[in-house]
C-alpha positions in Angstrom: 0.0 0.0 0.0 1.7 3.2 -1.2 2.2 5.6 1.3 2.2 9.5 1.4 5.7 11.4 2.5 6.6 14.9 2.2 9.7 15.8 0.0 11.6 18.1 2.6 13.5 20.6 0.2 10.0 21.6 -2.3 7.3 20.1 0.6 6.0 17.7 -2.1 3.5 15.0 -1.3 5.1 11.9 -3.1 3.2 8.2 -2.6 6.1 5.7 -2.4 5.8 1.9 -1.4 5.7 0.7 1.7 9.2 -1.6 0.9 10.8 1.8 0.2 10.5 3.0 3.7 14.0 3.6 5.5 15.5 4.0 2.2 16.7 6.6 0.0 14.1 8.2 -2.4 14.0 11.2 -5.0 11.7 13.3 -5.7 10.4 14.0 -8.9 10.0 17.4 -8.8 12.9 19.0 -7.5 15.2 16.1 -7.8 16.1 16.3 -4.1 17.7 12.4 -2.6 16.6 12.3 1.0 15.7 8.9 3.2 11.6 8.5 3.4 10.0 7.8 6.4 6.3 7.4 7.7 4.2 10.2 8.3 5.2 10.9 12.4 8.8 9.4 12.5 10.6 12.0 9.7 13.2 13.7 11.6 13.0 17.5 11.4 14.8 18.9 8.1 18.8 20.0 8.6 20.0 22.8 7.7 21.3 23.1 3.8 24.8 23.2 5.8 24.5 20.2 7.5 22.4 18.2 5.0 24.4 15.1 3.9 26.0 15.7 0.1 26.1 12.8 -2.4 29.7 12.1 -3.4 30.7 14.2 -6.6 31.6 12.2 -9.2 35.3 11.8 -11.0 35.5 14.1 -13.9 37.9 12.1 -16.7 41.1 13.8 -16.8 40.8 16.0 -19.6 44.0 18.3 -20.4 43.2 22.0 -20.5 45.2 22.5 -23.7 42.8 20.2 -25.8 40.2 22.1 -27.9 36.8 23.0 -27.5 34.1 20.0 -28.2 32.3 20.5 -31.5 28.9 19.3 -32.5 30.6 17.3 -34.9 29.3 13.6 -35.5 32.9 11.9 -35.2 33.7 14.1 -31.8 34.1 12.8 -28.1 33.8 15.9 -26.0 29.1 16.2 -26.6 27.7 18.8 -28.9 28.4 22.4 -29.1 28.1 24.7 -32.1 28.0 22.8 -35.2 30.5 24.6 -37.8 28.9 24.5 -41.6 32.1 26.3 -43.3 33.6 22.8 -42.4 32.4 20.7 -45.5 33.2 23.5 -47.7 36.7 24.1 -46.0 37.5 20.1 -46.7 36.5 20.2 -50.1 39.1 23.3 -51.2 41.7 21.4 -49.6 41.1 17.9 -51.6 40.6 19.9 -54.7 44.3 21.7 -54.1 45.9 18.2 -53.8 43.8 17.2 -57.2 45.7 20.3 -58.2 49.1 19.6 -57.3 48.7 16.5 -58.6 47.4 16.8 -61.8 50.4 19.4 -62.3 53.2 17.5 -60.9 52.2 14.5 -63.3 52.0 17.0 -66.2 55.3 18.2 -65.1 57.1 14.9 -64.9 55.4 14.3 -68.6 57.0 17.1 -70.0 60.9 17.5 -68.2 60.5 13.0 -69.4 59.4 14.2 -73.4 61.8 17.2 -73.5 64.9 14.6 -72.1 63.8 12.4 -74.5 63.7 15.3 -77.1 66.9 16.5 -76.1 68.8 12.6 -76.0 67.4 11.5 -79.5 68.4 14.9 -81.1 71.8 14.6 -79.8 72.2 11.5 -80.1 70.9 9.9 -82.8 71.4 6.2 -83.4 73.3 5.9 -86.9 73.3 2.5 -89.4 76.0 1.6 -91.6 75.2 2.0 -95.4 77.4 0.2 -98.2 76.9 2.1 -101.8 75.6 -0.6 -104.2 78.7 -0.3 -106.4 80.8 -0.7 -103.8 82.5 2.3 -104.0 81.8 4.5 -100.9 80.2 3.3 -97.1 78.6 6.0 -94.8 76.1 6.0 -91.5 72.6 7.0 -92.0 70.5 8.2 -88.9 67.6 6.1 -90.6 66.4 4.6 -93.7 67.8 5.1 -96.8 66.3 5.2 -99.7 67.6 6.3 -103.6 66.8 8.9 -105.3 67.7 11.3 -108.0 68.9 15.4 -107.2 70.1 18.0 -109.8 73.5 19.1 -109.6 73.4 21.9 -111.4 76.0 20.4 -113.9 73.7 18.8 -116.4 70.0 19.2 -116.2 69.1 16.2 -118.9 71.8 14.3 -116.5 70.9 14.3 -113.1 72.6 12.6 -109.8 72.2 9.3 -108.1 71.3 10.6 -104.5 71.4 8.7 -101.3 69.1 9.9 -98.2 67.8 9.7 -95.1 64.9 11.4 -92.9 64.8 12.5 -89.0 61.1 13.8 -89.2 61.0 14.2 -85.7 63.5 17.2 -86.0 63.6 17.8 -89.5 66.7 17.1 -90.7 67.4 15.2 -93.9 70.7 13.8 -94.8 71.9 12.6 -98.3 75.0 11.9 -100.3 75.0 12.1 -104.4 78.0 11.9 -106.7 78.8 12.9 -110.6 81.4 11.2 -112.4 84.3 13.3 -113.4 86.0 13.9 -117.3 89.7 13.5 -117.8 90.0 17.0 -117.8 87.8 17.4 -114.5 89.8 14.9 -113.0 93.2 16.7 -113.7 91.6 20.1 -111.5 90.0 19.3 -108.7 89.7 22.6 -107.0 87.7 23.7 -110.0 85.2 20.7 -109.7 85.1 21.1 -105.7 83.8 24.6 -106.3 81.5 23.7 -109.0 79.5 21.2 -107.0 79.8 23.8 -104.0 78.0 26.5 -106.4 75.9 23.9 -108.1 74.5 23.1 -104.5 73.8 26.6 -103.8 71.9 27.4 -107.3 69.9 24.9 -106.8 68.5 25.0 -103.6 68.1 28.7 -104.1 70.4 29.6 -101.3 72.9 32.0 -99.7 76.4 30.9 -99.1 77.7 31.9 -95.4 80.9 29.7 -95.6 83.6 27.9 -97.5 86.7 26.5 -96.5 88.8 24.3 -98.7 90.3 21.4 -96.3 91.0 17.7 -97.1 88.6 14.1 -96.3 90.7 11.4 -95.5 93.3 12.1 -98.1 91.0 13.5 -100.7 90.5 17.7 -101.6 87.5 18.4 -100.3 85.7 21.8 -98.6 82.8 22.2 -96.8 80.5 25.1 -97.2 77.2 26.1 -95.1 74.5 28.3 -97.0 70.9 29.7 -95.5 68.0 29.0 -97.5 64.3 30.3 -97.7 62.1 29.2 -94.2 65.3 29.6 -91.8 66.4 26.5 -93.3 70.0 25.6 -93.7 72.6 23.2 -95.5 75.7 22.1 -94.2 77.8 20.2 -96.9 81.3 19.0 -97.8 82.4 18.3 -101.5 84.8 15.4 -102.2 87.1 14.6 -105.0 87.7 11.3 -105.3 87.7 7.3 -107.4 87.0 9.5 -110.3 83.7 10.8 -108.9 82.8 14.1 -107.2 80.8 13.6 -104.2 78.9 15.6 -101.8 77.5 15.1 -98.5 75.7 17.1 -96.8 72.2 17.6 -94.0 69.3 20.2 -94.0 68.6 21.1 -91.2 66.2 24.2 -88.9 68.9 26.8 -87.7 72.1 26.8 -88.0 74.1 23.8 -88.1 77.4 25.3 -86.5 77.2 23.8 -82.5 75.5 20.3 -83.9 78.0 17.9 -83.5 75.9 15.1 -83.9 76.2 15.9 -87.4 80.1 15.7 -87.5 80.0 12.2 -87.1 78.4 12.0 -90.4 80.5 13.7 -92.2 83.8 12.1 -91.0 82.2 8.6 -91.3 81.7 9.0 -95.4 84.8 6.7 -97.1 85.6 6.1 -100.5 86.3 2.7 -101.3 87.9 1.4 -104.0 85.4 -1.1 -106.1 86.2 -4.9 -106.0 88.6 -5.7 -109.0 88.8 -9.1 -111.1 92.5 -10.5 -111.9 92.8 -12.7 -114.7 94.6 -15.4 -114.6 97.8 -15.2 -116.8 98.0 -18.6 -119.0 101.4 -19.8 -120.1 101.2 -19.6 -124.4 100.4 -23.1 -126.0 101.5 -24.6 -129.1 98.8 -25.2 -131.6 98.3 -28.6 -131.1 98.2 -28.4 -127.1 101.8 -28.6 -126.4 103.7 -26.7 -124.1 107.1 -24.8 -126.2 110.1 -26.4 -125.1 113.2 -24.8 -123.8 116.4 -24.1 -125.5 119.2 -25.5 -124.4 121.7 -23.5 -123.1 125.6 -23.7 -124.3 127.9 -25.0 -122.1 131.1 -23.1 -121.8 133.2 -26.2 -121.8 132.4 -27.2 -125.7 134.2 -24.3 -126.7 137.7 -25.8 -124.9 
């Protein structure tokens, strides 16, 4: 049977059970703990002084220097304020590493295509080439492939040209050759300077330089001329084997400071073409037999 006791902070009537006598209760209005007893036998109410305390409980030991809880979902310290710049603030910062990254890779990409660039222009891998006739070997950057050029010698006869493309920087090498006259091959500084000029007619050019010098014990000069489109030809002219040859590249800017294309030039040779001895036979009688020998007088007849 419940019974009635008087809550003795707020004076509220609360109805308890009767097992809950003796015991510690709390009151549902004011929240006040205090021990219930029957109507009659509650001692008088202490002062606020004397009244017995419930034990505080341990706060956790939380370091002052730790920051203020948020009313973030992932936080530990309750809800407080809840921060709406924050979902904004994250998604600048992933889009800044996006950024980096995207540039870094696009930087690697380009420093790894100019290297390459820069290794296959100054280094160019180069193939031996043996002339069909034998007569001259060279090293091509590439392919080669035959063709025909005009001289400017004889327009009705033109030159058997050798060449070879770099399309990646433009360059195109070749080697063509004229045979020589009698009287061409008795002045070769004439003929040296007519393939020179010949060279420059016809590819409408402007001679910067000529030097006369000598190609692995042949006269030879080599001579660099401008030509329309800031193109330029750097070229050396041979005489040699009865033939006048001349080797040369085209190339974008001036060739002076490309080394890779001295190794062209100094790996041209002149070769002399395979020749055929035939065998000497000893002279034969008519009918197959071999002519016998005198004899030879012996100096003791005489005596």
């Amino acid at each position: 049977m419940p019974i009635t006791v008087t809550c003795p902070k707020c004076r509220e009537a609360l109805d308890i059970p009767n097992e809950l006598l003796g015991g510690e209760v709390r009151c549902g209005s004011c929240q006040e703990i205090f021990v219930a007893h029957a109507p009659g036998d509650a001692p008088p109410p202490l002062p606020d002084e004397d009244r017995p305390r419930r034990p505080r409980r341990k706060r956790p030991d939380v370091s002052r220097n730790k920051p203020l809880p948020t009313s973030r979902a992932d936080d530990d310290y309750g809800p407080l304020e809840y921060d709406p710049d924050r979902k904004r603030k994250q998604g600048v910062g992933v889009a800044l590493w996006v950024l980096f990254g995207v540039f870094g890779l696009l930087g690697c990409t380009c420093c790894g295509v100019i290297g390459y660039f820069v290794v296959q222009t100054m280094d160019p891998e180069y193939k031996e080439f043996k002339a069909p006739d034998g007569r001259f070997t060279a090293e091509f950057p590439s392919d080669v492939k035959q063709k025909t050029r005009v001289t400017g010698r004889d327009k009705d006869k033109p030159a058997v040209s050798f060449e070879a493309e770099r399309k990646m920087v433009q360059e195109n090498y070749f080697i063509y050759y004229v045979d020589l006259t009698d009287a061409e091959k008795r002045d070769s500084a004439k003929v040296i300077d007519g393939l020179c000029d010949g060279l420059i007619k016809t590819n409408q050019g402007k001679e910067i330089s000529r030097s006369k010098r000598a190609h692995q014990g042949f006269e030879a000069a080599d001579v660099i001329l401008s030509m329309p489109g800031k193109r330029f030809i750097q070229a050396r002219a041979i005489v040699g084997d009865g033939r006048g040859y001349v080797v040369g590249v085209a190339v974008n800017g001036e060739p002076q400071g490309m080394i890779w294309l001295e190794h062209f030039f100094e790996n041209f040779e002149i070769t002399a073409p395979d020749k055929k001895k035939d065998d000497k036979k000893k002279p034969e009688k008519k009918d197959g037999k071999k002519p016998e020998k005198k004899p030879v007088p012996d100096d003791d007849d005489d005596n």
